[in-house]
N, CA, C and O atoms as a GROMACS GRO file, in nm:
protein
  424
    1UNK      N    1  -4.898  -1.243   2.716
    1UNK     CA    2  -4.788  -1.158   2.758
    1UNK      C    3  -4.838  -1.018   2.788
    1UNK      O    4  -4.771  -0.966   2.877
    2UNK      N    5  -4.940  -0.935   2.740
    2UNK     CA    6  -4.968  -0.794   2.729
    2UNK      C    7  -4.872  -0.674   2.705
    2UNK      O    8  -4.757  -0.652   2.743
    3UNK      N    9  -4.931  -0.627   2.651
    3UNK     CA   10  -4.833  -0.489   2.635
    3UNK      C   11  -4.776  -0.431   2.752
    3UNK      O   12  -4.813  -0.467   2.864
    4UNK      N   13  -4.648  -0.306   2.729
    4UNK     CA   14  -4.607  -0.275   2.823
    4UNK      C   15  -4.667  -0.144   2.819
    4UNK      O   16  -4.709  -0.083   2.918
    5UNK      N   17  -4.670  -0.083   2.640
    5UNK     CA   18  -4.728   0.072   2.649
    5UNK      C   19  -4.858   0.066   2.595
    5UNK      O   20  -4.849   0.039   2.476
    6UNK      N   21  -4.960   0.078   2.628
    6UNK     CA   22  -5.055   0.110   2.564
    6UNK      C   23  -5.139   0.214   2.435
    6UNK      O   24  -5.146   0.335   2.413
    7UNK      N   25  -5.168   0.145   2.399
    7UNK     CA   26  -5.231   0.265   2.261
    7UNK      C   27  -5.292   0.375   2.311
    7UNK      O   28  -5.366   0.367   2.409
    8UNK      N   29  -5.270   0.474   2.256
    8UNK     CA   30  -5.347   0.611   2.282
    8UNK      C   31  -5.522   0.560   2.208
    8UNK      O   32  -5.564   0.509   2.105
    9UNK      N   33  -5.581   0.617   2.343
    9UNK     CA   34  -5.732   0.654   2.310
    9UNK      C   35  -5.782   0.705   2.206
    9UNK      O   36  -5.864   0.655   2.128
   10UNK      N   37  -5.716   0.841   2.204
   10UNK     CA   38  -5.774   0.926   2.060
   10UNK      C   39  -5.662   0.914   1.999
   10UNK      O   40  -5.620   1.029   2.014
   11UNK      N   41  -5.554   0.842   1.920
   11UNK     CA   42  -5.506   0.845   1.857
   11UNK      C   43  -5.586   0.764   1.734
   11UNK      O   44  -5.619   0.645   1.725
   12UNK      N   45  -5.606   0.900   1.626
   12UNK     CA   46  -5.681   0.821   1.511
   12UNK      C   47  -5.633   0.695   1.390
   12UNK      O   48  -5.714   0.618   1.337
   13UNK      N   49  -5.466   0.699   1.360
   13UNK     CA   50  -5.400   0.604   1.301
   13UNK      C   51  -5.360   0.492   1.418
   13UNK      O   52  -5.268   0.415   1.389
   14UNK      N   53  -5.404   0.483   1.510
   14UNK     CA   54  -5.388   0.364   1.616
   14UNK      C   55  -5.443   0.232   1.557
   14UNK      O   56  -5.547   0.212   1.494
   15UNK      N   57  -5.326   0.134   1.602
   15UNK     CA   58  -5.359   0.014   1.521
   15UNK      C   59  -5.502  -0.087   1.653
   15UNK      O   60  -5.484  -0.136   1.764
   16UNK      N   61  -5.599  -0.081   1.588
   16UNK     CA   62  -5.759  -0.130   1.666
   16UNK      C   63  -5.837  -0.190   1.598
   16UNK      O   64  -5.797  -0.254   1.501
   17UNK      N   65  -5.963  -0.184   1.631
   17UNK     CA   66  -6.075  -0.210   1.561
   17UNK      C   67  -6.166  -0.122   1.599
   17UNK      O   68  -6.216  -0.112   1.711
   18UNK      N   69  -6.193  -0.047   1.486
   18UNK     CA   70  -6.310   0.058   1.514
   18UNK      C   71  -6.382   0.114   1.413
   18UNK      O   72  -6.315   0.138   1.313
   19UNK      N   73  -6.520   0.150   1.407
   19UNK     CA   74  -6.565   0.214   1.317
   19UNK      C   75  -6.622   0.359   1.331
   19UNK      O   76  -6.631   0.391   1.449
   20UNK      N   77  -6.663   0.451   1.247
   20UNK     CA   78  -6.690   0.554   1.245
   20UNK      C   79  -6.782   0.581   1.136
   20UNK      O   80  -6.741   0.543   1.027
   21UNK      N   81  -6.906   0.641   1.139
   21UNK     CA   82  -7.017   0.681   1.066
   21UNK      C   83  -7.050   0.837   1.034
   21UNK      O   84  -7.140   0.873   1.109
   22UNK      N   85  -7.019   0.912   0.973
   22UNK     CA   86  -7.025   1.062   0.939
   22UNK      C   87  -7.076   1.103   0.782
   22UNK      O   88  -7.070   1.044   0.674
   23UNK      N   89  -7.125   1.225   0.822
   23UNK     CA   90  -7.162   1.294   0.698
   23UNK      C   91  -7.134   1.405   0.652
   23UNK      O   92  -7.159   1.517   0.698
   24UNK      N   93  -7.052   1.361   0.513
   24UNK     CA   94  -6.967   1.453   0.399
   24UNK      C   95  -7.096   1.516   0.341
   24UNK      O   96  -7.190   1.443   0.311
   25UNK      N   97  -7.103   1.648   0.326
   25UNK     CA   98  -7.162   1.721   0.263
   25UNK      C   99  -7.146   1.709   0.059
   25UNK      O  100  -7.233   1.713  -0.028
   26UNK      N  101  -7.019   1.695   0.054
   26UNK     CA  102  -7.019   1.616  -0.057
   26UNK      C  103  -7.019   1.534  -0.105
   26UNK      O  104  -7.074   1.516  -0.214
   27UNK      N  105  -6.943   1.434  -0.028
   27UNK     CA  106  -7.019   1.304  -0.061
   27UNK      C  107  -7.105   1.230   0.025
   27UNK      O  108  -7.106   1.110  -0.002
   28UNK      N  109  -7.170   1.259   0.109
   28UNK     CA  110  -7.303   1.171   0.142
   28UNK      C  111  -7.256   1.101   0.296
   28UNK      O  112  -7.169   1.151   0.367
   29UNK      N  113  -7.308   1.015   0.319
   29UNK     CA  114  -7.273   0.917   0.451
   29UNK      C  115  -7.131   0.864   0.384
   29UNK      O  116  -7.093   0.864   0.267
   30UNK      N  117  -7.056   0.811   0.530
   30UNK     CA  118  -6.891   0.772   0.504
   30UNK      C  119  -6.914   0.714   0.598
   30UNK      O  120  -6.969   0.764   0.696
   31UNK      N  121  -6.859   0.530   0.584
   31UNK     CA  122  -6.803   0.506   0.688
   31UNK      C  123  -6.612   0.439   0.710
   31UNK      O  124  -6.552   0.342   0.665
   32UNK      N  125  -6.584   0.521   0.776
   32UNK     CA  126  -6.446   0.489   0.810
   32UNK      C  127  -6.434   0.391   0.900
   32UNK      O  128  -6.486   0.385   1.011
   33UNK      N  129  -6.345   0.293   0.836
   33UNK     CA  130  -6.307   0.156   0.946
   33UNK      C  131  -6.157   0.130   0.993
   33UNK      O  132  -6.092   0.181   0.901
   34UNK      N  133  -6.086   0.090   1.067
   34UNK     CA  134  -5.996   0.083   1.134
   34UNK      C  135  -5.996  -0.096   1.167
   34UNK      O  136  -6.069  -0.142   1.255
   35UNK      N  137  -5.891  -0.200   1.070
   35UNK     CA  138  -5.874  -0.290   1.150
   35UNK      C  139  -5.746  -0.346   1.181
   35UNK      O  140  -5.654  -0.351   1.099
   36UNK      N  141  -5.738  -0.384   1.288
   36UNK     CA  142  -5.575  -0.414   1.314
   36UNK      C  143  -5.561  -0.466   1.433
   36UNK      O  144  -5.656  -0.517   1.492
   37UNK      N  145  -5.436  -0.459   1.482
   37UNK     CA  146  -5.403  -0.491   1.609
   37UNK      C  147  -5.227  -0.466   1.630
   37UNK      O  148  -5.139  -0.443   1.547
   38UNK      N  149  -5.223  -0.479   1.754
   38UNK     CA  150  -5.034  -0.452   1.767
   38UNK      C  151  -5.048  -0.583   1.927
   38UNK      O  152  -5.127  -0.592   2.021
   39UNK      N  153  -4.956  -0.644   1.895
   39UNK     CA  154  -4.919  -0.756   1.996
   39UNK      C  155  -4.730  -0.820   2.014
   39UNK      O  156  -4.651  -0.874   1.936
   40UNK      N  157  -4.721  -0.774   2.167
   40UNK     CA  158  -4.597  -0.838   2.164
   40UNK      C  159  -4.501  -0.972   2.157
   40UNK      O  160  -4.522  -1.070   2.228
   41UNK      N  161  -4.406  -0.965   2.072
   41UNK     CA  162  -4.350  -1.085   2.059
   41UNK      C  163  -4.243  -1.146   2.179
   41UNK      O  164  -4.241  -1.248   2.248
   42UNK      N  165  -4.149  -1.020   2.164
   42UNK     CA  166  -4.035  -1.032   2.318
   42UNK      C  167  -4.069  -0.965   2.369
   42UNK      O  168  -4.143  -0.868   2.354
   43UNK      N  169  -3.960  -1.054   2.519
   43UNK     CA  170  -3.990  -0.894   2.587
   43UNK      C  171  -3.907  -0.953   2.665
   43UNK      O  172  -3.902  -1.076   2.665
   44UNK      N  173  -3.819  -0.870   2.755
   44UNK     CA  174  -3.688  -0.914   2.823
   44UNK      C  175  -3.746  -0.787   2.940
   44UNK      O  176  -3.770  -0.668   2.923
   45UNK      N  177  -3.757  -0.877   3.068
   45UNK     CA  178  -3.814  -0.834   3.180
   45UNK      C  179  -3.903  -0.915   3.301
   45UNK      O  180  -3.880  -1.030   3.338
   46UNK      N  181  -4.014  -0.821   3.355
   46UNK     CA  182  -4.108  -0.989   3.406
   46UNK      C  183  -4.204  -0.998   3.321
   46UNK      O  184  -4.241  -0.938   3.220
   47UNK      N  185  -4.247  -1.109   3.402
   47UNK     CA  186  -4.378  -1.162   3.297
   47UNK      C  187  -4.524  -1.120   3.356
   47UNK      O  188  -4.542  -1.081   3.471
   48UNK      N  189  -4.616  -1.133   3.264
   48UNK     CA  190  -4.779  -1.132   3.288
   48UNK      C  191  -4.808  -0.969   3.238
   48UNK      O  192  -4.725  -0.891   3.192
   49UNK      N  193  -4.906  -0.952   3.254
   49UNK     CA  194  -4.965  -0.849   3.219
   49UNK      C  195  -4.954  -0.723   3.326
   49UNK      O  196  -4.906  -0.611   3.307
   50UNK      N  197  -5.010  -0.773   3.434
   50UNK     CA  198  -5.033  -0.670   3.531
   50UNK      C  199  -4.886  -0.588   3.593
   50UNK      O  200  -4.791  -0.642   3.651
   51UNK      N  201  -4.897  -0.484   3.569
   51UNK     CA  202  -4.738  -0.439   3.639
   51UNK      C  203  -4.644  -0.468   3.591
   51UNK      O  204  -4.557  -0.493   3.674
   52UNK      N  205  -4.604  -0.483   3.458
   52UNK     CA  206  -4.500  -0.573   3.412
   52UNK      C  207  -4.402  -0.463   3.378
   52UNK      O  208  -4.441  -0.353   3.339
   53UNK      N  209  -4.289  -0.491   3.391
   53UNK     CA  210  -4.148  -0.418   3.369
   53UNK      C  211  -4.043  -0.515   3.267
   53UNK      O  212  -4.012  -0.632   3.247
   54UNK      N  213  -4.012  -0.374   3.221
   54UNK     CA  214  -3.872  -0.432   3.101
   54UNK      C  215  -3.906  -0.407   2.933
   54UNK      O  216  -4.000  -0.344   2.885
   55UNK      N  217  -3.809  -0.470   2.870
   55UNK     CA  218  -3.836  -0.364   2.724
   55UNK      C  219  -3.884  -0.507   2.672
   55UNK      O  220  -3.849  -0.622   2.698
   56UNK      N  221  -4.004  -0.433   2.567
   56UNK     CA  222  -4.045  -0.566   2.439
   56UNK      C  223  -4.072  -0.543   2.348
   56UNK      O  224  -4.162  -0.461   2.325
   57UNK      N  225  -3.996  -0.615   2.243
   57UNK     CA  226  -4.070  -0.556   2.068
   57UNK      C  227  -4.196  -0.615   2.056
   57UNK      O  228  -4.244  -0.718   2.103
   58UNK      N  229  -4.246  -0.509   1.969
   58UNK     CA  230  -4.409  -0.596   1.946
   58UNK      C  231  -4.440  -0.536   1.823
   58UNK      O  232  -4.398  -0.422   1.806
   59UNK      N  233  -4.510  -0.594   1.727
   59UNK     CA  234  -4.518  -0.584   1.582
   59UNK      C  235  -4.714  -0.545   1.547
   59UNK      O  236  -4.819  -0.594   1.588
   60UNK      N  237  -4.683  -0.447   1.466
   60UNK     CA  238  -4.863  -0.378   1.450
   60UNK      C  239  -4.909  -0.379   1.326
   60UNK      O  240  -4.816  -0.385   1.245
   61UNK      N  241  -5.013  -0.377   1.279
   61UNK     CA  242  -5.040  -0.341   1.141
   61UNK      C  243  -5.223  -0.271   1.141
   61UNK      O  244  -5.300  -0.273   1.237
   62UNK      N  245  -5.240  -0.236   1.055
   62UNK     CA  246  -5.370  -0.180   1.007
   62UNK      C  247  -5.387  -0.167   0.886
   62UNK      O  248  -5.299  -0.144   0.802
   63UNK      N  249  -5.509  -0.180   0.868
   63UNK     CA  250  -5.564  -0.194   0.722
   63UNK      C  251  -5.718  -0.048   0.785
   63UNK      O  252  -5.801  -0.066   0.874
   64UNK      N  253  -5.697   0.100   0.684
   64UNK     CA  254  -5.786   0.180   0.698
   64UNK      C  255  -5.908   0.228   0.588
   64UNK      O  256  -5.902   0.341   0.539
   65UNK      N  257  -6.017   0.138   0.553
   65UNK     CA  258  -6.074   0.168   0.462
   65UNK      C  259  -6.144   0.268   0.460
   65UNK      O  260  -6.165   0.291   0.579
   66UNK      N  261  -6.185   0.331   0.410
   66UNK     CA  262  -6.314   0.419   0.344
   66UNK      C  263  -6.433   0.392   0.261
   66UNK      O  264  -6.436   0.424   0.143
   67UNK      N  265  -6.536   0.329   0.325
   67UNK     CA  266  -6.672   0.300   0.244
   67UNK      C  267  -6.770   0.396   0.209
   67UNK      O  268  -6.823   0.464   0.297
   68UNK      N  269  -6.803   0.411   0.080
   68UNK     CA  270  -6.910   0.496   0.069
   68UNK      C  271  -7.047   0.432   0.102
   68UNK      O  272  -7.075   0.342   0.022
   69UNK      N  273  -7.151   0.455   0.208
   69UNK     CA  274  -7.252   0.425   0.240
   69UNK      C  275  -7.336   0.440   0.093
   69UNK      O  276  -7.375   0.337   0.037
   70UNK      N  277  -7.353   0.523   0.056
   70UNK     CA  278  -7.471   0.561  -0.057
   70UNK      C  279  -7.431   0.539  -0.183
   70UNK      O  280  -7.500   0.588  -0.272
   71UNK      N  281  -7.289   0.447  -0.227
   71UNK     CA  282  -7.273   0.398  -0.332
   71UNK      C  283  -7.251   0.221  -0.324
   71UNK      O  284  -7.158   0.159  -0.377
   72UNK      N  285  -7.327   0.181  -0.267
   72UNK     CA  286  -7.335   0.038  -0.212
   72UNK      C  287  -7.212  -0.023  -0.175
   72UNK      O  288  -7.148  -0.117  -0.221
   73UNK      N  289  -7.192   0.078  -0.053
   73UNK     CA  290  -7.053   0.023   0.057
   73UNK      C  291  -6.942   0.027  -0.035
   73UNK      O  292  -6.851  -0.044   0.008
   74UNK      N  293  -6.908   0.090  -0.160
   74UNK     CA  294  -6.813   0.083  -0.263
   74UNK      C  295  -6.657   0.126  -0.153
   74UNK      O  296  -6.671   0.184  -0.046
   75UNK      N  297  -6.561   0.097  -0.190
   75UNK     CA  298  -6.402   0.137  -0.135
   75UNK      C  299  -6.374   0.244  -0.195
   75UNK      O  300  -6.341   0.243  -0.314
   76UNK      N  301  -6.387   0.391  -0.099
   76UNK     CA  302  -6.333   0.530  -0.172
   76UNK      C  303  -6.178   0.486  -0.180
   76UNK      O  304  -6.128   0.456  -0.289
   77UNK      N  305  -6.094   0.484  -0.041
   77UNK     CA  306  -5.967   0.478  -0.031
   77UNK      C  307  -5.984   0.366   0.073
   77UNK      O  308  -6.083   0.300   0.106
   78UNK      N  309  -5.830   0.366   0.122
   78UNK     CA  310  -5.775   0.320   0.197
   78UNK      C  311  -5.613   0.311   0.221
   78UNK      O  312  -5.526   0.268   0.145
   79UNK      N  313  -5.605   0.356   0.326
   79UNK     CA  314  -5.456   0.399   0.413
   79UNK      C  315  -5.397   0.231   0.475
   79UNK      O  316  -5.481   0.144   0.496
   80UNK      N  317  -5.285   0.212   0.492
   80UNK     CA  318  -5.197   0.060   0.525
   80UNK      C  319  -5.115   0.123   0.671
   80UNK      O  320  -5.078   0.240   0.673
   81UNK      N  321  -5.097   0.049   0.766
   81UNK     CA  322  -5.002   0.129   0.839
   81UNK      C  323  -4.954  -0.021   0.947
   81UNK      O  324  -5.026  -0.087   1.022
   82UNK      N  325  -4.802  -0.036   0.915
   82UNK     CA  326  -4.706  -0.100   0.949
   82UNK      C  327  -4.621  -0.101   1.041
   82UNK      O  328  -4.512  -0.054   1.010
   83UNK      N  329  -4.638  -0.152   1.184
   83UNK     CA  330  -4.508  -0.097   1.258
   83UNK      C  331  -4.401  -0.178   1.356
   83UNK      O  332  -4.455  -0.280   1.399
   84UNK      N  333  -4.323  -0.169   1.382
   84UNK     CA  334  -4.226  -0.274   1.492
   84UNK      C  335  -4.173  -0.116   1.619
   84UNK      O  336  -4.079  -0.038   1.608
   85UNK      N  337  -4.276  -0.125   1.723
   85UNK     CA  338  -4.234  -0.033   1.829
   85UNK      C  339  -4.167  -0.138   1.925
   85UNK      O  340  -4.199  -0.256   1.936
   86UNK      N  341  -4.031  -0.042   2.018
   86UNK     CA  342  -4.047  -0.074   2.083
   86UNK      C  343  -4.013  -0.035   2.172
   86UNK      O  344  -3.922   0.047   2.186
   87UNK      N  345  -4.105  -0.104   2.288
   87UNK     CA  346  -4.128  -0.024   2.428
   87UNK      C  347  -4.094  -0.088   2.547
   87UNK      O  348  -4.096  -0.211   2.560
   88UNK      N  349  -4.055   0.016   2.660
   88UNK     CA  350  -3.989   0.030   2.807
   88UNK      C  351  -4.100   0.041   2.883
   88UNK      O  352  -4.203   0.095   2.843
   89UNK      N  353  -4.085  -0.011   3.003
   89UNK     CA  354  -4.133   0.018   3.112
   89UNK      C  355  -4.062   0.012   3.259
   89UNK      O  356  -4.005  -0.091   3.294
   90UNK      N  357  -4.066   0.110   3.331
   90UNK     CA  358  -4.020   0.102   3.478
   90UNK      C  359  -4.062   0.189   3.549
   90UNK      O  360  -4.028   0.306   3.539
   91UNK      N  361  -4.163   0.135   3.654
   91UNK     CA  362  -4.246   0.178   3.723
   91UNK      C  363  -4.366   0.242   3.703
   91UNK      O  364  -4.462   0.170   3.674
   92UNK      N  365  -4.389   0.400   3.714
   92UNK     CA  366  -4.452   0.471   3.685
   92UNK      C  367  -4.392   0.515   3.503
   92UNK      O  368  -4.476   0.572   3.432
   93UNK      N  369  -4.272   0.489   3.452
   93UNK     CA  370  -4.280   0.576   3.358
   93UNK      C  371  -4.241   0.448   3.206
   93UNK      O  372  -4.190   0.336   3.209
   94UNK      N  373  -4.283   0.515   3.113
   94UNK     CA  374  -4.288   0.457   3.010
   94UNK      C  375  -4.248   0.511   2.905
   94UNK      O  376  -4.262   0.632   2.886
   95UNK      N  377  -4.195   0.434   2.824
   95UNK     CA  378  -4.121   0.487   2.673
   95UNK      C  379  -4.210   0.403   2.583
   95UNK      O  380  -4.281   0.308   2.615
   96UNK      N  381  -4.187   0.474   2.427
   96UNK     CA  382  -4.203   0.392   2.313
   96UNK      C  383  -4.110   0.433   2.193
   96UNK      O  384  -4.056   0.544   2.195
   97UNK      N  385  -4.095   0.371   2.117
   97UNK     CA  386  -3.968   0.460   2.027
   97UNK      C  387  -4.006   0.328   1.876
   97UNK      O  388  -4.044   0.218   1.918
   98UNK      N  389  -3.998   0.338   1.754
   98UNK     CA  390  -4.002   0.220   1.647
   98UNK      C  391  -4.002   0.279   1.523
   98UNK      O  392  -3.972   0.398   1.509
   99UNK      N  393  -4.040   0.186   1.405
   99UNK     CA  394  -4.040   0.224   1.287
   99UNK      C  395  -4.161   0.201   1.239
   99UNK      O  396  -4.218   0.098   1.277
  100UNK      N  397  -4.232   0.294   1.141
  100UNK     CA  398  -4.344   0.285   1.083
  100UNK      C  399  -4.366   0.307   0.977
  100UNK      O  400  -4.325   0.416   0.939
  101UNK      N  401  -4.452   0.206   0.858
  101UNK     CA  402  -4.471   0.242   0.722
  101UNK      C  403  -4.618   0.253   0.697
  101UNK      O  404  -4.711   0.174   0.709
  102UNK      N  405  -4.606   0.400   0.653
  102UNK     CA  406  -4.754   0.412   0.580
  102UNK      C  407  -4.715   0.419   0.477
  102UNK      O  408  -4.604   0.442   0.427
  103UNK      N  409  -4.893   0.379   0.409
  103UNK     CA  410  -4.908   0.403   0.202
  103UNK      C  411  -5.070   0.389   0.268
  103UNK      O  412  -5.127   0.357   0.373
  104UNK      N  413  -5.104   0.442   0.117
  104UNK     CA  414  -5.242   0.465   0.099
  104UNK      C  415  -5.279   0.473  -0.025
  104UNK      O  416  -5.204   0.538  -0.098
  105UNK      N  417  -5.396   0.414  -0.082
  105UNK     CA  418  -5.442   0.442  -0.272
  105UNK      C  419  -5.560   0.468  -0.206
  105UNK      O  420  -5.604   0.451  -0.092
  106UNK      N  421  -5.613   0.533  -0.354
  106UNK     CA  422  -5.732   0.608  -0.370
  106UNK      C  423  -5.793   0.545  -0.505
  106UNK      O  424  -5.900   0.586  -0.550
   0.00000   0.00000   0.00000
């Protein structure tokens, strides 16, 4: 089916798969991971991917850990993030509008 709105690029709580490698001065190497995905269920409009018009709910989730590199990959934290958007399309212009639940432990 494909989406109608697409995920932002640099949006850092975007539901993806991605990793990130940096260094905390206090604590040492970090790597931050990102896994998830968002995929639509309805969608009332046309069909296929390319060019597609009309509104569809589509349901997301992520799981955001925090590994410490230099304490043998140990789990500092990790952030949860939950969502049901949903999004318009017609023509050139696009909406998104939904509900979202974050939590996070440490």
């Amino acid at each position: 089916m494909g989406l109608l709105y697409k995920s932002y690029l640099a949006g850092t709580k975007e539901s993806r798969i991605s990793g990130t490698l940096l260094y905390d001065t206090k604590d040492g190497w970090i790597f931050n991971v990102t896994l998830g995905g968002r995929v639509g269920i309805i969608r009332y409009g046309t069909s296929g991917a390319a060019n597609a018009e009309g509104w569809q709910l589509d349901v997301e989730g992520a799981a955001f850990p925090r590994l410490n590199v230099e304490q043998q990959w140990d789990v500092d934290s990790a952030d949860f993030r939950f969502g049901v958007p949903l999004t318009h399309r017609k023509g050139p212009w696009q909406s998104k509008m939904g509900y979202y639940h974050l939590s996070a432990c440490r």
